[in-house]
MIMAR-982213 format. One record per residue: residue in one letter; x, y, z of N, C-alpha, C, CB in turn. Coordinates in pm, whole numbers, plus 50000, padded with zeros to 5 digits. Glycine has a CB too. Layout:
<nodes>
+------+-------+-------+-------+-------+-------+-------+-------+-------+-------+-------+-------+-------+
! code !   npx !   npy !   npz !  capx !  capy !  capz !   cpx !   cpy !   cpz !  cbpx !  cbpy !  cbpz !
+------+-------+-------+-------+-------+-------+-------+-------+-------+-------+-------+-------+-------+
!    a !     X !     Y !     Z !     X !     Y !     Z !     X !     Y !     Z !     X !     Y !     Z !
...
+------+-------+-------+-------+-------+-------+-------+-------+-------+-------+-------+-------+-------+
</nodes>
This chain:
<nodes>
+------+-------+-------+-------+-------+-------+-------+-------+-------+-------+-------+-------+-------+
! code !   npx !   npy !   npz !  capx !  capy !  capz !   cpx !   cpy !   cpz !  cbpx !  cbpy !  cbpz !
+------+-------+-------+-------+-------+-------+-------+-------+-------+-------+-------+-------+-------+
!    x ! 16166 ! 31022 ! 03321 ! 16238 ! 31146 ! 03298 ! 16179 ! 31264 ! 03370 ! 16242 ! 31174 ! 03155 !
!    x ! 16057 ! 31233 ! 03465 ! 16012 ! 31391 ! 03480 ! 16035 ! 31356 ! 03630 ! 15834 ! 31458 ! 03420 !
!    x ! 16163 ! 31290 ! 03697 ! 16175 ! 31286 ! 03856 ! 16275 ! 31405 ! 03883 ! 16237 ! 31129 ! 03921 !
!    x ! 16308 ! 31440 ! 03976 ! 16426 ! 31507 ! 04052 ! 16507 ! 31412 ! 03995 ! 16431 ! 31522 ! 04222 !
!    x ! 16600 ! 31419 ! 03978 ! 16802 ! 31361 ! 03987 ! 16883 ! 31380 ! 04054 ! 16897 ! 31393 ! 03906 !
!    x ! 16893 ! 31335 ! 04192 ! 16973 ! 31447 ! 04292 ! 17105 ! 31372 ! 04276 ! 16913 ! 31467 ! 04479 !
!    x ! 17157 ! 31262 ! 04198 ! 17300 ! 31259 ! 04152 ! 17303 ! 31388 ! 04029 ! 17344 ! 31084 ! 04085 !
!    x ! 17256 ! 31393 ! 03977 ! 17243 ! 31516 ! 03879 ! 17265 ! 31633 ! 03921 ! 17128 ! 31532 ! 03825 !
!    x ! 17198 ! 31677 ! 03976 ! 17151 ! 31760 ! 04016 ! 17362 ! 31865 ! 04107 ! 16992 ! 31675 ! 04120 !
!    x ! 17370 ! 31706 ! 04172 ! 17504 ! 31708 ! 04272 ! 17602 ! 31746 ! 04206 ! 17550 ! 31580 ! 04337 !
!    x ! 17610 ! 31743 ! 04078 ! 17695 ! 31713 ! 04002 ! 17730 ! 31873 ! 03971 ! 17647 ! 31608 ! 03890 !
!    x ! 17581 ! 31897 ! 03898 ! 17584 ! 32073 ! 03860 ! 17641 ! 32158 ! 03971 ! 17423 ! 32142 ! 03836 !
!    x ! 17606 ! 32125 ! 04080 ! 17620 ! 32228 ! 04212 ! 17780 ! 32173 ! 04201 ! 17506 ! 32191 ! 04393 !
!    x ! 17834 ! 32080 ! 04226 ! 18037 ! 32055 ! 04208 ! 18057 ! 32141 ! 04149 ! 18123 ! 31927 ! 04125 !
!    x ! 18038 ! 32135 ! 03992 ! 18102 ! 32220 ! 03903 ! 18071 ! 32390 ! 03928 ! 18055 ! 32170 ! 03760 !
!    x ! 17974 ! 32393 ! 03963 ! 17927 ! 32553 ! 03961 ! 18012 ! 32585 ! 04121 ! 17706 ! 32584 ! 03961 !
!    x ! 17997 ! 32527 ! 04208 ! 18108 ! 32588 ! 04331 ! 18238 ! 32579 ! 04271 ! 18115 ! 32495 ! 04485 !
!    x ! 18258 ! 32503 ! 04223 ! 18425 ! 32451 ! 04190 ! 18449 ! 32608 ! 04114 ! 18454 ! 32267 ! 04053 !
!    x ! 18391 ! 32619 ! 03981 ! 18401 ! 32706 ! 03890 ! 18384 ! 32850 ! 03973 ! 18297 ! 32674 ! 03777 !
!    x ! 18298 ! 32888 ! 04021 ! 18247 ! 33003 ! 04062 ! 18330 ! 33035 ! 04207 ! 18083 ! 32987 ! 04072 !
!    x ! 18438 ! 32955 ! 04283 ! 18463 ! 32976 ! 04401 ! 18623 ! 32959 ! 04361 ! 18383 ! 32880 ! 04512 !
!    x ! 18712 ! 32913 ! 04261 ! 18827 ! 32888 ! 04286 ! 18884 ! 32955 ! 04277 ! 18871 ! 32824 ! 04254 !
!    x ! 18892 ! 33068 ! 04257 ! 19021 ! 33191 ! 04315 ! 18938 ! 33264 ! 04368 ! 19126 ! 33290 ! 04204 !
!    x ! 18820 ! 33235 ! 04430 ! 18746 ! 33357 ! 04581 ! 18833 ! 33356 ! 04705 ! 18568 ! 33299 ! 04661 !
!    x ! 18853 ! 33481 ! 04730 ! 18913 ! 33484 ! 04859 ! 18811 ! 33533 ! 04979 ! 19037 ! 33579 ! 04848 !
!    x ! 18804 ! 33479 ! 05060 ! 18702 ! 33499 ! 05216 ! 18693 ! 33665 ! 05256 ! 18795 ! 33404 ! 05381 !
!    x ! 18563 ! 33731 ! 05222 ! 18599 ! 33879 ! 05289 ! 18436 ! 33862 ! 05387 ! 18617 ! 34057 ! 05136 !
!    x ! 18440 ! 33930 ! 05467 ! 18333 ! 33930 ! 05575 ! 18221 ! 34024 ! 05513 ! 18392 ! 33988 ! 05727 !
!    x ! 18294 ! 34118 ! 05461 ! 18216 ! 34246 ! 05374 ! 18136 ! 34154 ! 05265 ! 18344 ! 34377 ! 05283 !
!    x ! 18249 ! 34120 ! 05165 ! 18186 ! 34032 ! 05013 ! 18096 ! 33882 ! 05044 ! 18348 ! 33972 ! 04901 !
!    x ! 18078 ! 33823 ! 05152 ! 18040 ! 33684 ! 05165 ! 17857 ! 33700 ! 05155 ! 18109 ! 33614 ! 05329 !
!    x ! 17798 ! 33782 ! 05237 ! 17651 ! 33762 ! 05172 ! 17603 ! 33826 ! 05077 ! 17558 ! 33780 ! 05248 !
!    x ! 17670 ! 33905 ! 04993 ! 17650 ! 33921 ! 04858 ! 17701 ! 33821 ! 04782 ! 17696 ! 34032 ! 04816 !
!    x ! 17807 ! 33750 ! 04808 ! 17881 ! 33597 ! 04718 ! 17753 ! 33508 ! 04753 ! 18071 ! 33506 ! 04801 !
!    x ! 17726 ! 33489 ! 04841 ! 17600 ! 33380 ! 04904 ! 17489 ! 33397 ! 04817 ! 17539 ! 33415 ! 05071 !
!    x ! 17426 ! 33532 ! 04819 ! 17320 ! 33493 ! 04713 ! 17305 ! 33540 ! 04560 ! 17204 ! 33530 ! 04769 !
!    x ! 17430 ! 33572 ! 04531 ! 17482 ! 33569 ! 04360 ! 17466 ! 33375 ! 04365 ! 17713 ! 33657 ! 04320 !
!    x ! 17580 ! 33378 ! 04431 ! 17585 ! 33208 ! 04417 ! 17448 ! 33096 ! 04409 ! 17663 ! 33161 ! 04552 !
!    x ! 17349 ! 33134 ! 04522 ! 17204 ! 33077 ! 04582 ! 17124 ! 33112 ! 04375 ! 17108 ! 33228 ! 04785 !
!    x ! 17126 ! 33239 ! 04374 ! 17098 ! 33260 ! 04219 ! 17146 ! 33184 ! 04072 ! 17143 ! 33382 ! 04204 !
!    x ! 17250 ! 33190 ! 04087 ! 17353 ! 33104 ! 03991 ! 17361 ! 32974 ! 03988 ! 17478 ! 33127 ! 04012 !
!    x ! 17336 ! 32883 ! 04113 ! 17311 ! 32750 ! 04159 ! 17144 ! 32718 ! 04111 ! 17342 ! 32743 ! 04337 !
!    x ! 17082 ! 32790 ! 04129 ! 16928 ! 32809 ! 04120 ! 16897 ! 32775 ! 03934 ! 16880 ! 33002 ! 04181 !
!    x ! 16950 ! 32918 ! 03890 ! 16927 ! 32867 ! 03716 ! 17030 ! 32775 ! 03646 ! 16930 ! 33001 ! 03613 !
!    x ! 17111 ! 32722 ! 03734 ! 17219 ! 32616 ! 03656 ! 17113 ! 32533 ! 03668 ! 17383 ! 32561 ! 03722 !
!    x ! 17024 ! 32524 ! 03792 ! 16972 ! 32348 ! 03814 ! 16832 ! 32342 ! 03744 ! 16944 ! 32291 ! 04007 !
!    x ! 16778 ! 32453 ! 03733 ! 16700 ! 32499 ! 03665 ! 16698 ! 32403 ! 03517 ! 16734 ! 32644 ! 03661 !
!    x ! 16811 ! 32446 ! 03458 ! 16840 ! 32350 ! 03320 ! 16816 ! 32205 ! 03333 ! 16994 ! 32356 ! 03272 !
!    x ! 16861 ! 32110 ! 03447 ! 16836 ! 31974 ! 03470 ! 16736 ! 31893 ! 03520 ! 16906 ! 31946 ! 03524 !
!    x ! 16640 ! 32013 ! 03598 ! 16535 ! 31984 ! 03687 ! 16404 ! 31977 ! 03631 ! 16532 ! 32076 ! 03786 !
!    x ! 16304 ! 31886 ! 03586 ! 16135 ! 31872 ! 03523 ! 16072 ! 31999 ! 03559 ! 16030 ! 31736 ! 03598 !
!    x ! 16062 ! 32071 ! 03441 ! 15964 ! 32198 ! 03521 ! 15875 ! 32198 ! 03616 ! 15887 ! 32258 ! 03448 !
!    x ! 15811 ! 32101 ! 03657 ! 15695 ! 32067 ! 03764 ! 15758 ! 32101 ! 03929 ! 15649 ! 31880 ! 03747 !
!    x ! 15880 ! 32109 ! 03936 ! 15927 ! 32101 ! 04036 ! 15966 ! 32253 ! 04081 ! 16024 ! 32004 ! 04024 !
!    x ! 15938 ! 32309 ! 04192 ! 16013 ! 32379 ! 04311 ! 16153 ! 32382 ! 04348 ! 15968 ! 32337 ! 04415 !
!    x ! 16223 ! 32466 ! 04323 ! 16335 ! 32451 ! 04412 ! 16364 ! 32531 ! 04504 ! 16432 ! 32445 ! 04358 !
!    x ! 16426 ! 32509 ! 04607 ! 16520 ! 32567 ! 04726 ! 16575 ! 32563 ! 04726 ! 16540 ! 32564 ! 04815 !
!    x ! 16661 ! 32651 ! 04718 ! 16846 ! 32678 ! 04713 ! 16896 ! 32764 ! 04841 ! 16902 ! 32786 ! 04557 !
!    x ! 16990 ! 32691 ! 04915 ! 17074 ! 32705 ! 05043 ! 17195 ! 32737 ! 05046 ! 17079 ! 32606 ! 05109 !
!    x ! 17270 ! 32822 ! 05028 ! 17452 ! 32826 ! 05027 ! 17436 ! 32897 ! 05178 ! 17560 ! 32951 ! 04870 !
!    x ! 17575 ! 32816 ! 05189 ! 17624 ! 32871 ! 05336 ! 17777 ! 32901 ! 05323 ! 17599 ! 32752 ! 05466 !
!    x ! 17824 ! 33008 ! 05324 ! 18013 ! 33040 ! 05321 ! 18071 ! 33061 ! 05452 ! 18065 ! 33191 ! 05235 !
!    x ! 18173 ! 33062 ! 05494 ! 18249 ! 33034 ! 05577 ! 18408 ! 33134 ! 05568 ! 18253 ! 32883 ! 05559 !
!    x ! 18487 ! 33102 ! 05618 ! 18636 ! 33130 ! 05625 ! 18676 ! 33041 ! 05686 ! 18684 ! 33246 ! 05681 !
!    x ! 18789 ! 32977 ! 05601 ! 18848 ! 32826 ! 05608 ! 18934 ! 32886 ! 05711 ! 18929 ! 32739 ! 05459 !
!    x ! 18907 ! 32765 ! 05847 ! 19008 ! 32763 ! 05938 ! 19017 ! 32663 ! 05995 ! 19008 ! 32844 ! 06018 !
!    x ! 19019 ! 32664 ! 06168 ! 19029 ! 32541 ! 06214 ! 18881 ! 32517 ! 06274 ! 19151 ! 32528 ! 06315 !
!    x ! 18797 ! 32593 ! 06246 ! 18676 ! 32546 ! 06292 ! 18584 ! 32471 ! 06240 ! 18624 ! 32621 ! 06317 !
!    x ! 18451 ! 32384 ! 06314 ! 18411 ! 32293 ! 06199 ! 18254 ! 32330 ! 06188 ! 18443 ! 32118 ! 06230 !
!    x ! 18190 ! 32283 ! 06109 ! 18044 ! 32304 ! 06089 ! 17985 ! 32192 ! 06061 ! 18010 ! 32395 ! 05991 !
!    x ! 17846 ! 32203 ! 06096 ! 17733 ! 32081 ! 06075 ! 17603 ! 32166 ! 06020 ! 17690 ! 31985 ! 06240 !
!    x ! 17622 ! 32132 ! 05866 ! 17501 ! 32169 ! 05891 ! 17344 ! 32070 ! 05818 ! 17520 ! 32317 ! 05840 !
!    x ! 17215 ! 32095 ! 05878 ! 17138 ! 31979 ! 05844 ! 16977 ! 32094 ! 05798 ! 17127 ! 31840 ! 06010 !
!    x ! 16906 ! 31976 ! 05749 ! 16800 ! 32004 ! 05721 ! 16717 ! 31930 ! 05728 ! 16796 ! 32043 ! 05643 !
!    x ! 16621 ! 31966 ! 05774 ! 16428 ! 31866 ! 05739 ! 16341 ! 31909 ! 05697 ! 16333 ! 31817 ! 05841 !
!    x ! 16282 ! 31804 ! 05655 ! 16157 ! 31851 ! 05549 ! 16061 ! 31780 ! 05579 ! 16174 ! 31835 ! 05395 !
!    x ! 15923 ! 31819 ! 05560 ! 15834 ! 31705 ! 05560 ! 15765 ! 31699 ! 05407 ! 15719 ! 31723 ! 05686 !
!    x ! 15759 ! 31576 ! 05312 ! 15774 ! 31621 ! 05199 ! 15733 ! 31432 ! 05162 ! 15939 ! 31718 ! 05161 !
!    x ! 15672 ! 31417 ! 05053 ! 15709 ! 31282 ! 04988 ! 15758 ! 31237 ! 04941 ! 15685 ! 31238 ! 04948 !
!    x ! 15859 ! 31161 ! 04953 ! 15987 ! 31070 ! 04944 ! 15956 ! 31059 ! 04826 ! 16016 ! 30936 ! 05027 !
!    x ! 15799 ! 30979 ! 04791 ! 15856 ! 30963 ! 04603 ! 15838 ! 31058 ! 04459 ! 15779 ! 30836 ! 04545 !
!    x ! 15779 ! 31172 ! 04530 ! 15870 ! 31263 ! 04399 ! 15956 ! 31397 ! 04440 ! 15751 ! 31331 ! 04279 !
!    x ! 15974 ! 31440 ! 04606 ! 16024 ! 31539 ! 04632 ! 16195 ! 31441 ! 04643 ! 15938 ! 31624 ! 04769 !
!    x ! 16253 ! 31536 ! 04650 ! 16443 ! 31482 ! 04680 ! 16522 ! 31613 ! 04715 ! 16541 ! 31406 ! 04508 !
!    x ! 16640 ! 31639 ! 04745 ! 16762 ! 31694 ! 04757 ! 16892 ! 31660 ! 04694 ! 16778 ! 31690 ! 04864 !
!    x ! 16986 ! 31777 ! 04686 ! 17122 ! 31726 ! 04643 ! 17181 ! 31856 ! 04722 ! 17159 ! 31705 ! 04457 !
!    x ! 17340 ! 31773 ! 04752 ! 17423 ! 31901 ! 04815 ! 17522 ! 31885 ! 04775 ! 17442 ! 31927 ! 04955 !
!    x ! 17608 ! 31984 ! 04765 ! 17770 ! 31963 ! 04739 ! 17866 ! 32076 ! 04815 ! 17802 ! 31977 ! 04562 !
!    x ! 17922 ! 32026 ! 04839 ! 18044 ! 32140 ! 04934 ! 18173 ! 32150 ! 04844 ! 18110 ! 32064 ! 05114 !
!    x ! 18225 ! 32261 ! 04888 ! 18388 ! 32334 ! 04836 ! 18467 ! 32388 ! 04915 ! 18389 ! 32446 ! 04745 !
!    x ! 18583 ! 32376 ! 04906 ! 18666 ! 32401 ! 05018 ! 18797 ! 32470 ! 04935 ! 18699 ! 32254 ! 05112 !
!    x ! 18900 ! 32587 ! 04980 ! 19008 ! 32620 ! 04938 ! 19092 ! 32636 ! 05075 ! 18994 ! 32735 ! 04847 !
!    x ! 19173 ! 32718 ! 05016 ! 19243 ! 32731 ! 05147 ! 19160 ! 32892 ! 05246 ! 19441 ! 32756 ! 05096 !
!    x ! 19075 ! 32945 ! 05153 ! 19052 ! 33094 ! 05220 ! 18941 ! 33072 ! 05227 ! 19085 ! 33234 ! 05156 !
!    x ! 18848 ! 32964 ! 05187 ! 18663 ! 33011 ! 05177 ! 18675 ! 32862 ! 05161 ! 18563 ! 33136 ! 05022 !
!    x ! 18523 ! 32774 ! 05231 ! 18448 ! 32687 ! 05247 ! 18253 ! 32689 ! 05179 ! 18476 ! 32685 ! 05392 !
!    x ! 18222 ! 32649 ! 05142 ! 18089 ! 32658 ! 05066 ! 17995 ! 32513 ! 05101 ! 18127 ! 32672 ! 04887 !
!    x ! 17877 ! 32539 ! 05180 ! 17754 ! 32455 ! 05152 ! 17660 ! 32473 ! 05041 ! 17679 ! 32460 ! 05255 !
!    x ! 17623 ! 32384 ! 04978 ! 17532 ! 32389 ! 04854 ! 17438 ! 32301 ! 04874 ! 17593 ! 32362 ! 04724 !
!    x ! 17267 ! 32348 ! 04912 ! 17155 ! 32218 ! 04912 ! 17018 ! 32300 ! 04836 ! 17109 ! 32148 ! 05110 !
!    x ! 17031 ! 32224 ! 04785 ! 16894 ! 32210 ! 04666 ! 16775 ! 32183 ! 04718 ! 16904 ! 32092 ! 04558 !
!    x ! 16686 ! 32212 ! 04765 ! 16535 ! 32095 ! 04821 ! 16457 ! 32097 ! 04657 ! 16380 ! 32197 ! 04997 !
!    x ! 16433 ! 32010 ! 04579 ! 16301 ! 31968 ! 04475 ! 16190 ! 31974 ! 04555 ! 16301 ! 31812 ! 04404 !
!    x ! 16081 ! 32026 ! 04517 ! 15935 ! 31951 ! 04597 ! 15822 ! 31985 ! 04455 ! 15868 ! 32064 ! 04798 !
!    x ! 15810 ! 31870 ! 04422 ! 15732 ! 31825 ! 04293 ! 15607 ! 31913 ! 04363 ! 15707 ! 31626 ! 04254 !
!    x ! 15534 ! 31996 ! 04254 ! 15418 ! 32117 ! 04244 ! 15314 ! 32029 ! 04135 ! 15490 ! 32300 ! 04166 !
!    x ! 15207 ! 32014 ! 04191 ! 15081 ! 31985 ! 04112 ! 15008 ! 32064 ! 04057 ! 15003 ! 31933 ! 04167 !
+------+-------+-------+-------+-------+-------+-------+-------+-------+-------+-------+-------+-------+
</nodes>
């Protein structure tokens, strides 16, 4: 019980974009203030699921849904058996959302 859960973890970040983004509409002005309300809000949702021992990093990235596409990635150098990640994305018709978590277990 005291690992990361990054199906868990994936799960919280769905619902909290889903919830927190479905009638947002895309403004250029409102998007990096939405970004880190959201980075905040994503942060103490996971907060609740995550072993206190652990670190987190929280990443949102927003957009304006069009025809363009994005990639986006990350690396870490970190130990596989107690550090992990989870991400989840959202999409409407006016706004797009990246969501990534980094865990890194603290001694």
């Amino acid at each position: 019980g005291s690992k990361f859960k990054a199906g868990q973890v994936q799960r919280v970040l769905e619902g909290t974009l889903t919830s927190a983004l479905a009638t947002a509409v895309y403004s250029p002005q409102g998007s990096a203030p939405l970004a880190q309300s959201l980075a905040e809000l994503l942060q103490n949702r996971v907060k609740e699921v995550v072993p206190p021992r652990y670190k987190m990093v929280c990443q949102v990235v927003l957009g304006q849904q069009g025809q363009q596409s994005l990639l986006v990635a990350s690396q870490a150098l970190w130990d596989p058996e107690s550090d992990s990640f989870a991400s989840a994305t959202f999409s409407s018709a006016s706004i797009f959302a990246v969501a990534i978590v980094h865990g890194v277990y603290f001694e």
